[in-house]
N, C-alpha and C positions, 0 to 999 in steps of 0.2 A: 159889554159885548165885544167880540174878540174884532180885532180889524183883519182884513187880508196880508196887508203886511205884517202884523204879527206872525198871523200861522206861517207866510212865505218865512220869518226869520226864523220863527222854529225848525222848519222846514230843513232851512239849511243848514242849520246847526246840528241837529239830529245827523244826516248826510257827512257832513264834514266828521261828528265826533264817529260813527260807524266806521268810514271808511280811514281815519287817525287812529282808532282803536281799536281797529282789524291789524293791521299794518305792526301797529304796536304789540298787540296781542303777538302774533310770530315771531319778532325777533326778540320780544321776552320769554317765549318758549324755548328758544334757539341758545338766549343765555342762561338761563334756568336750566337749559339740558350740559349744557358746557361746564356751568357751576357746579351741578350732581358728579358729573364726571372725572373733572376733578376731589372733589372733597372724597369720592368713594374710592380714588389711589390711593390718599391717607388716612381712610376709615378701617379698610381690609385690614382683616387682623391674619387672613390665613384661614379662620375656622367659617367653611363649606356650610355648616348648620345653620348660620345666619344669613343666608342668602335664600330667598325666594321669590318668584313669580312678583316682577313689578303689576300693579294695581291697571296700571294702563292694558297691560298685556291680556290681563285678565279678564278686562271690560272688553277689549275685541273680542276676547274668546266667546265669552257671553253675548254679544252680537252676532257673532257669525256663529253660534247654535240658534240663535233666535231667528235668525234670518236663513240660515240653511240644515238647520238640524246636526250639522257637523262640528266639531271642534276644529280650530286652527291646528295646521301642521305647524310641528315649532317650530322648522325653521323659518317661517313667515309671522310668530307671534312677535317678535321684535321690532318688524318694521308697522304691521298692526297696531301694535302697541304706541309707538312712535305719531302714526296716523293722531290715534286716539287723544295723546297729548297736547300735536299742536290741533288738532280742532276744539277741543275745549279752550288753551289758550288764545285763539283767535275770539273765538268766541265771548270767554272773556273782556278781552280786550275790546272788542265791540261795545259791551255793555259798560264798560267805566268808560272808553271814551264818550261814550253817549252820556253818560253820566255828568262827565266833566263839563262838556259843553253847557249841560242844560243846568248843573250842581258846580260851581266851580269849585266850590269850598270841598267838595269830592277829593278831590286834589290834595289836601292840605296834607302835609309829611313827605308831599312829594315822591308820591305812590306807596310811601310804607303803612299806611292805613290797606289800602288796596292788598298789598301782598298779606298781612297779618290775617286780613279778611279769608282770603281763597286759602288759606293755610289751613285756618279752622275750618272752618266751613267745609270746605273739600278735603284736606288728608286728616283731619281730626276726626269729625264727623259723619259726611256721606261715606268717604272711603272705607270704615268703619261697619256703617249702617248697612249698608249694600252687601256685607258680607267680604270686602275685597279686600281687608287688612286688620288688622288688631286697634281697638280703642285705646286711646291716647293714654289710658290711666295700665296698660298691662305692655308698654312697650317702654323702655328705656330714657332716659332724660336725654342721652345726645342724639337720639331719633327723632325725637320731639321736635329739639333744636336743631339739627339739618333739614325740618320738614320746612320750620319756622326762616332759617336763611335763606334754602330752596326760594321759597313765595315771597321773601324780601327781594331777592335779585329777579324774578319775577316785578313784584310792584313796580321796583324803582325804576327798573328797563324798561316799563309800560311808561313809564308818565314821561322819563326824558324822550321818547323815541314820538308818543303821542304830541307833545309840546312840541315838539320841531316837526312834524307832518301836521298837526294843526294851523301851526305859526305860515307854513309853504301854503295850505289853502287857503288861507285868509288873505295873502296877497294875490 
């Protein structure tokens, strides 16, 4: 039989990792967009054919037809898009911190399990499935691996940023 003060410790812990792994989630977004930004100065080759419609951009568009029948104007698909990104990465970030507190072994690689995860799962997979970009086996091996770094500087940035917002609510 569960005591009150167990559920109260869960309680907190749940609380503490949501609002570590909200916190977290953004500013891994933040460097995850920083990282893309960079890598994609020394990825441009010059050829125009290889650029298309980021996946984020897309999925606002696809929300804002579903929600008002219209397409995004493009000059607002970017910051849409942008929206899109850091609410999944908060979002994210909620659910491993939550993760961690109640899973500590979650943690272990020191969020590179985390980013490999959201790599596949989200650009391998959904991204894929949903229609919003090419399957992993018809795109490139250095796409593969920008997706795969992409979501590493993602994990790692979640778990150092989560471990010091956790470590501050715990005192």
């Amino acid at each position: 039989m569960r005591t009150l003060e167990t559920d109260e410790g869960t309680t907190i812990k749940v609380l503490r990792g949501a609002v570590a792994g909200g916190i977290a989630g953004a500013v891994a977004s933040f460097a995850m967009d920083r990282f893309q930004a960079v890598v994609s100065e020394f990825r441009s080759s010059g050829d125009d054919n290889e650029i298309s419609e980021p996946a984020t951009e897309q999925a606002a568009d696809a929300v804002a037809k579903q929600l008002t029948g219209h397409e995004l104007p493009p000059a607002t698909k970017p910051l849409a898009g942008q929206s899109i990104h850091y609410a999944l990465g908060v979002g994210l970030g909620i659910i491993y911190g939550i993760a961690a507190e109640l899973r500590p072994s979650s943690t272990a690689g020191y969020g590179t399990g985390f980013g490999v995860a959201t790599a596949t799962l989200l650009d391998e997979a959904a991204v894929p499935a949903v229609g919003l970009g090419t399957a992993p086996w018809h795109t490139d091996l250095s796409t593969n691996l920008y997706s795969y770094a992409s979501h590493l500087v993602f994990g790692v940035t979640s778990e150092l940023v989560r471990r010091q917002v956790a470590g501050t609510l715990r005192t």
